[in-house]
N, C-alpha and C positions, 0 to 999 in steps of 0.2 A: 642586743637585738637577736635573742636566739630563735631560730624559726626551721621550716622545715629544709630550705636551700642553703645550698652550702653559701652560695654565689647571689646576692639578690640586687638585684638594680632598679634601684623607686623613683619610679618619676623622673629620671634624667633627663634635662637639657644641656648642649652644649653650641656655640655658635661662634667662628672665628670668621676675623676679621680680615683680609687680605688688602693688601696695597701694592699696587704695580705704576713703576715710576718709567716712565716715558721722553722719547724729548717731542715736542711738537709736531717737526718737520726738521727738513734736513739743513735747511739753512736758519732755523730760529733756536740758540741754547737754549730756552726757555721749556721747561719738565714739566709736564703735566701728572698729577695723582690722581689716581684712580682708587676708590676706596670700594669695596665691596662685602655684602655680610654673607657671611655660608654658614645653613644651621643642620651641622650635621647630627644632631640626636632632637627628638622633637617627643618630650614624653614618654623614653620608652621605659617598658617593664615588663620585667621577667624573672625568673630564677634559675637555678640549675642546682639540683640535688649530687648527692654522692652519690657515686658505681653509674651516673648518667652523662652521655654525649649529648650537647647542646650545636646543632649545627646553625649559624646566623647568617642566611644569605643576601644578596643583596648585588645591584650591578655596582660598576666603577663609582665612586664618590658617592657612597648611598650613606654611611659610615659608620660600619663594619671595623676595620682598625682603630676609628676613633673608639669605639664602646668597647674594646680588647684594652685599648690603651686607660681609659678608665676605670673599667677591673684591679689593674695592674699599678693604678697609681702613678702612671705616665702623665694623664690627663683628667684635669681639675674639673668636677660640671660646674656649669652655672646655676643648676638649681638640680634638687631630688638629692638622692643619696644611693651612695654603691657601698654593698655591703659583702663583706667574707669571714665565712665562719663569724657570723655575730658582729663582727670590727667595722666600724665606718673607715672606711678605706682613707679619708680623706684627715680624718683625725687622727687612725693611729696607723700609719703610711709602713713605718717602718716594722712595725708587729706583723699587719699584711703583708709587706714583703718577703716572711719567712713563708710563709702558706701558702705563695703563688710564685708559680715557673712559666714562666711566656719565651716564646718563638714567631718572634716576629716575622714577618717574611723577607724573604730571603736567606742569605748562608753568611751575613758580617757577625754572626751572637761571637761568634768562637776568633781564637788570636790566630790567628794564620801561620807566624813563625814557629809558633807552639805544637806537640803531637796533641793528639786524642786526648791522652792521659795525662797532659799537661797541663792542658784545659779544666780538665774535670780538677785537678788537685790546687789549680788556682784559684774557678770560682767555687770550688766547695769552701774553701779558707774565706773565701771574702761574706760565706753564709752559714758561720762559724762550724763548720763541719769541721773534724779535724783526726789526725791520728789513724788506727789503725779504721777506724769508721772509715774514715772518707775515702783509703785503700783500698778498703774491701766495695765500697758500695760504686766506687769509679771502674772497676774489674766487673762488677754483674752486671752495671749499666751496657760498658762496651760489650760482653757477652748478650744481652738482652737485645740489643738494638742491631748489631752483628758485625761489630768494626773492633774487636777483641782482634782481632788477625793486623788489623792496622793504628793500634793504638801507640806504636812509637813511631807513624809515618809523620812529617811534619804534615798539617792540616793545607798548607797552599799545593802540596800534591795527590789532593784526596779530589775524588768528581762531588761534582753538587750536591749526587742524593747522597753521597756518605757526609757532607758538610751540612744537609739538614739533618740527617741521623744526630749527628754531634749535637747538634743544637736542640735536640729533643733529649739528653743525655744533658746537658748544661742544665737545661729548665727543671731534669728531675735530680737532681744531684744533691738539694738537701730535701728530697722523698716530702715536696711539696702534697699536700692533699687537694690543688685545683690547679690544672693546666691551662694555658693559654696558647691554643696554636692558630695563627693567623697565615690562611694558606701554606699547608703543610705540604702540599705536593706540589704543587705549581713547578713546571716543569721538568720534575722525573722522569725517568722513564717508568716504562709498567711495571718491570720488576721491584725497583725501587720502592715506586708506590704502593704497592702492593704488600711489601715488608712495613713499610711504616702505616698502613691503615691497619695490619694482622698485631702491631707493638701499642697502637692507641688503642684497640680492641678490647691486648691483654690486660695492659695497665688500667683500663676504665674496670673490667667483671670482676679480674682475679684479686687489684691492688685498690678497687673502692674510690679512683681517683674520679673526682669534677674538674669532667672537661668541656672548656667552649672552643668549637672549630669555627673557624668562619671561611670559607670556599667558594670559587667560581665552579669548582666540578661538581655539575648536582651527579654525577654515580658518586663519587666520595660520600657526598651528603645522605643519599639514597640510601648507602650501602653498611657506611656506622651509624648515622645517627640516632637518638632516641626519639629525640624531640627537634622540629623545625622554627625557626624566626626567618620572616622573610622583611629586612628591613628596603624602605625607599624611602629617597629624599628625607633621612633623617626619620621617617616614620615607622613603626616598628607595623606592617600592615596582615599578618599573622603570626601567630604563636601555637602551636601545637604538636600534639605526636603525630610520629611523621606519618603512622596508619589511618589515621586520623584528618590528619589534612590530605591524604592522596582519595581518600573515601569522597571526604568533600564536594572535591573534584572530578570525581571518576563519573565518567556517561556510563549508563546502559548499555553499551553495546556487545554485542555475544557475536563470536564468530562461528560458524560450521564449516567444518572438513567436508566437503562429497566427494564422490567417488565419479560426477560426472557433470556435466554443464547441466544448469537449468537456464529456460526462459527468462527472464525477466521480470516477467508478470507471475512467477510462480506462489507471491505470497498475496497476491493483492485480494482483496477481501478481509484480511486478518486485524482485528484492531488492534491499537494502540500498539502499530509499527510508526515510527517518525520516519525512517530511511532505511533501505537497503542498498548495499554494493555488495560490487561482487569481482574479483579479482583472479588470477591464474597465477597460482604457486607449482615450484617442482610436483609436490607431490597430487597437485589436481586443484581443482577450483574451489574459494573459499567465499563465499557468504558472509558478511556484516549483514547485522541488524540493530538496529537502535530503536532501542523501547524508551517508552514512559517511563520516569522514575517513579511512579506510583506504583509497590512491591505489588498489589494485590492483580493491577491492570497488567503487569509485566510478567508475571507469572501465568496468567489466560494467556499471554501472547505467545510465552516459550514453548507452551502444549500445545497450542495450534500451531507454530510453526514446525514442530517436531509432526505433528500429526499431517500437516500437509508434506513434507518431505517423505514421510512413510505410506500414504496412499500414493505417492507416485512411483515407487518402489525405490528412491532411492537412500542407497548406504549412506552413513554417518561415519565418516574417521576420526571426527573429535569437535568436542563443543566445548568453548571454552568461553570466559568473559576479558574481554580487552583490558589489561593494565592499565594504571593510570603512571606516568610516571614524574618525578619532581621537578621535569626540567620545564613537561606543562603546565604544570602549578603553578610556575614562576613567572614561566612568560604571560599568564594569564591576571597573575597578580600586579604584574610593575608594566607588562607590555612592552619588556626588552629581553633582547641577547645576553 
């Protein structure tokens, strides 16, 4: 099934079954079960092309790892088909497995007793890497990711971003062509973070890799991604680029710089204003306005309100239009934190 995604997920559903056993009360041995159904993928579909970030958001239990873990051939749907590189993931599991590197969250990928370069030379062998290859390409990884300085320290005296470094260094160790990183930052510091959004960046433009991120930090997501998914309660509830769906979403509203306080009443007469405020920055007081989204009604309004500002005599130190940013999009879409 050769198509234009590296990575294509059709149709998935997945749904697990939990049971929690109980005792009654505290003087009766008698266990109560509790059976319960959670469907955490509900129809979803999507793709992910080569040299493209795929970011999949979504709150706690939306399920986000479960659709990584599906990619990856962790986890079996119940119905639809997940596909890479052309291969039903589900039929030919182990040919997939060479094609895909994941980083599950957290820092257990790597052997703890083991250094850096331990690591890399054990599971390159277990992913028939071998020889003088798997030497050379375990030395540019650690040079790449920036733990070449600590690749004979044992891994249990390494901090957590250099234990997720590693484990971005694992997943590309046989120079898979689709990444899997599942909350890649989550609790870094800035610097950290910061090195390993600059290393997914690289390896997405310069090495052509298909990658899906799935993140709580919408800047991460803001900041690499190409394309957004914002899944809930299993539902995949948008799909798009990320300019794309912040447009969407983005109000009309324009801000102005003045040079001096106006009244209140300074624009009333102007149509298709919906609202103004108006607030006190360091540099002097700034004017919101919120138009119509009808481009032709919005644009009479920007002239008339620049024209009213200019018969009053006052200056202009900047007109700008309000960002939308991802983290509104989100809460606008699921109606959570």
């Amino acid at each position: 099934m050769k198509t234009e995604y590296l990575v294509r997920i059709d149709r998935v559903d997945k749904t697990f079954k939990t049971r929690h056993l109980f005792y009654k009360d505290d003087t009766t041995p008698r266990r109560l079960l509790h059976k319960k159904l959670v469907q955490a993928a509900r129809n979803i579909d999507f793709g992910i092309r080569a040299g493209e970030i795929f970011g999949l958001l979504g709150p706690n239990g939306a399920g986000k790892t479960t659709t990584v873990k599906m990619v990856s051939g962790l986890v079996r749907p119940d119905s639809g088909a997940v596909y890479v590189d052309g291969l039903n993931v589900d039929k030919k599991r182990l040919q997939v497995l060479r094609k895909v590197g994941v980083v599950l969250e957290g820092t257990r990928t790597s052997i703890w007793p083991l250094t850096p370069y331990e690591n890399l030379m054990y599971y390159g062998n277990l992913k028939d890497v071998k020889g003088r290859v798997l030497k050379e390409r375990a030395k540019s990884l650690l040079t790449f990711i920036g733990l070449d300085h600590k690749q004979h320290i044992e891994v249990r005296k390494l901090s957590r971003g250099e234990k997720q470094k590693l484990a971005i260094c694992i997943a590309l160790i046989a120079d898979p062509p689709v990444v899997l990183l599942d909350e890649p930052t989550t609790g870094l510091d800035v610097q950290s973070s910061r090195n390993i959004k600059d290393r997914i960046l690289e390896m997405t433009r310069e090495q052509g890799k298909c990658v899906l991120v799935t993140t709580h930090d919408m800047n991460v997501a803001q900041e690499i991604c190409d394309r957004i998914g914002i899944i809930d309660h299993g539902v995949l509830v948008a799909c798009q680029p990320k300019e794309s769906l912040l447009d969407v979403f983005s109000d009309p509203v324009f801000e102005f710089k003045l040079d001096r306080l106006v009244p209140n009443s300074i624009l009333d007469g102007i149509a298709h204003i919906n609202e103004m405020t108006m607030r006190i920055e360091e540099e002097g007081p700034v004017v919101s306005v919120a138009l119509e989204t009808d481009l032709e009604a919005r644009s009479r309004a920007l002239y008339d309100v620049v024209q009213r500002f200019r018969d009053q005599g006052i200056l202009l130190r900047s007109v700008s239009q309000r960002q939308q940013t991802l983290e509104n999009v989100f809460l606008r879409l699921t109606g959570k934190k």
